[in-house]
N, C-alpha and C positions, 0 to 999 in steps of 0.2 A: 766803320764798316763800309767797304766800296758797294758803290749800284748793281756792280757783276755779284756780289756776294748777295747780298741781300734777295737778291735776284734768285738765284741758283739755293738758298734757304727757302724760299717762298715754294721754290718747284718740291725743295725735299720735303717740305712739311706736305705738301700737297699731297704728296704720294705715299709719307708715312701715315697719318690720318685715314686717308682711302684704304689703306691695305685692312689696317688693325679695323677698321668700322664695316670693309666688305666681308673680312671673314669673322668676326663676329657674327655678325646674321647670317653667314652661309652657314655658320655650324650650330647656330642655335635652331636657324628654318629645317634642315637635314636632321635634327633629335625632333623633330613634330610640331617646333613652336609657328603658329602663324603670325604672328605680330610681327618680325621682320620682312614677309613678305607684304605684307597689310601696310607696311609703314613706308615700303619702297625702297628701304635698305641693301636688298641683298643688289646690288649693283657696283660699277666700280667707278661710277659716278661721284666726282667728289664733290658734287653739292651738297650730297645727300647727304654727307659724312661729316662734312667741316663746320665748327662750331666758333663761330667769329673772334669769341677776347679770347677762347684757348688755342687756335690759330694764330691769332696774333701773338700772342705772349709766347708761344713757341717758336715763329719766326725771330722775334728778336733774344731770346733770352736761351731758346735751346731743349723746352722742356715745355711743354702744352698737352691739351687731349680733344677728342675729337668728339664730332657730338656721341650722348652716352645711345647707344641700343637699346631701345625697350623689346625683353624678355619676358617670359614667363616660367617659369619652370616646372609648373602644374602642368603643362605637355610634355615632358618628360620622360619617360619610360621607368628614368632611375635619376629621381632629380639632383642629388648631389652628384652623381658623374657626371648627368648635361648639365649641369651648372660649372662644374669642373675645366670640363672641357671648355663650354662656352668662352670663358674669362678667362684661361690658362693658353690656348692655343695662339689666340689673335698675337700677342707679347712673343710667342714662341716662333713667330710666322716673320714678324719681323725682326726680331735677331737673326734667324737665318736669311731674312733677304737682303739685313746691314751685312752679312757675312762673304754670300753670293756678288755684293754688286761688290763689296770692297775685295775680293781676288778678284775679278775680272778688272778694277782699277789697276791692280798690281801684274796682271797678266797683259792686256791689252794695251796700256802706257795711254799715247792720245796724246794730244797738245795740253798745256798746265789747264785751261780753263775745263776739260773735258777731265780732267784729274781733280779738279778741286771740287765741282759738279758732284762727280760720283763720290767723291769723298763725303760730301756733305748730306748726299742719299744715304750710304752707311753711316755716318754717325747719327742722325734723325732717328733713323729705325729703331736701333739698338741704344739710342737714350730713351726711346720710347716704349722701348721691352721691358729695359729696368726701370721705368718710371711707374711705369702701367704695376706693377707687382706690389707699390706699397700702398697697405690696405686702408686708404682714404677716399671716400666718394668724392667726387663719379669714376676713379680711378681703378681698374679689374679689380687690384689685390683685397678690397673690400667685398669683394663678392666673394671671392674665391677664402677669405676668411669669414666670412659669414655659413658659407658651405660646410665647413671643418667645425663649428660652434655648435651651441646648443640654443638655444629659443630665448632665453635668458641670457645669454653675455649676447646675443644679437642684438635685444634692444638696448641692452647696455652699450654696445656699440654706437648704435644710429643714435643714442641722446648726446653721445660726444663729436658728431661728425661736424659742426660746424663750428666747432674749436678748433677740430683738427682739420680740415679744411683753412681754416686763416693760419693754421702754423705753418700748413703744407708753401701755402703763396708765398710766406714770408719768409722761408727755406728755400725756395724757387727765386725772389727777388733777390736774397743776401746770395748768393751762390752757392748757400750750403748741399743742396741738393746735386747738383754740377761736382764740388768734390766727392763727393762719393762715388758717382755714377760715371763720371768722363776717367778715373784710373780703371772700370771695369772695361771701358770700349775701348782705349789706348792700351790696354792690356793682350786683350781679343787684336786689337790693329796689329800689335807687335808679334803676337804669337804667330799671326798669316803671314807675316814678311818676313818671319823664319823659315817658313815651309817654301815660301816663294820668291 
């Protein structure tokens, strides 16, 4: 991997990480919770967001997360929708913004580094849409199936999370996780350079 790459990975984790961690806490602070404002979250500050070995490990391998959001859901109104919402949107937020910046690559053109740049914005995002969905902490799709569960497969869940967590690493290391997920975004790449 050349310095320009590495480089221009470093920016798009930078920016996928900040997105999915500022709208998180703009829509959990927006449903009543204060603990995102309390924590200094709702910013678009990627300090505030970036969580060192899952930055790292997404810069080189493709597939990371960002620090987790502490929520509550007892502010609520209607805690499985804002919890719904909460952990379902941020993922939804960037799929469409891998979606947005890769047309504007294919619209706009630019010299190859300003192509491989934004390429690398779009794939970030939306590996990070579909990464974020599978249900293992600190990763959304654990929340958002906790939400859907009943009180009992919940704890049943959290006594196997740190099992499932070292399978998740070790699916993330071997590449398993990458085959699945990188024919979803080359899929989505090719369907927009139809239209475009």
């Amino acid at each position: 991997m050349s310095a320009t790459l590495i480089f221009f990975n470093i920016i798009a984790a930078v920016i996928t990480v900040t997105l999915h961690g500022f709208v998180k806490a703009l829509i959990s602070s927006s449903l009543g919770d204060p603990l995102p404002k309390r924590d200094k979250r709702v910013t678009p500050n990627p300090i505030k967001h970036i969580e060192p070995i899952g930055f790292i490990i997404m810069i080189a391998l493709g597939f990371g997360w960002s620090k987790p959001v502490e929520t509550a859901s007892i502010y609520y109104k209607d805690r499985q929708k804002g919890t719904l919402l909460t952990y379902i949107l941020p993922s939804v937020a960037c799929l469409l913004f891998g979606i947005i910046v890769y047309t504007i690559r294919l619209i706009v053109g630019g010299s190859l580094e300003v192509q491989v740049l934004l390429s690398s914005i779009a794939l970030f995002n939306m590996r990070h849409a579909f990464f974020n969905i599978i249900p293992v902490y600190p990763l959304d799709g654990a929340k958002v199936l906790s939400a859907l569960r009943g009180p009992n497969q919940v704890i049943s869940m959290a006594n196997r999370q740190t099992f499932m967590q070292l399978i998740l690493v070790l699916a993330v290391f071997w590449g398993l996780v990458g085959r699945v997920i990188n024919p979803l975004v080359f899929a989505i790449f090719g369907f927009i350079r139809q239209i475009f």
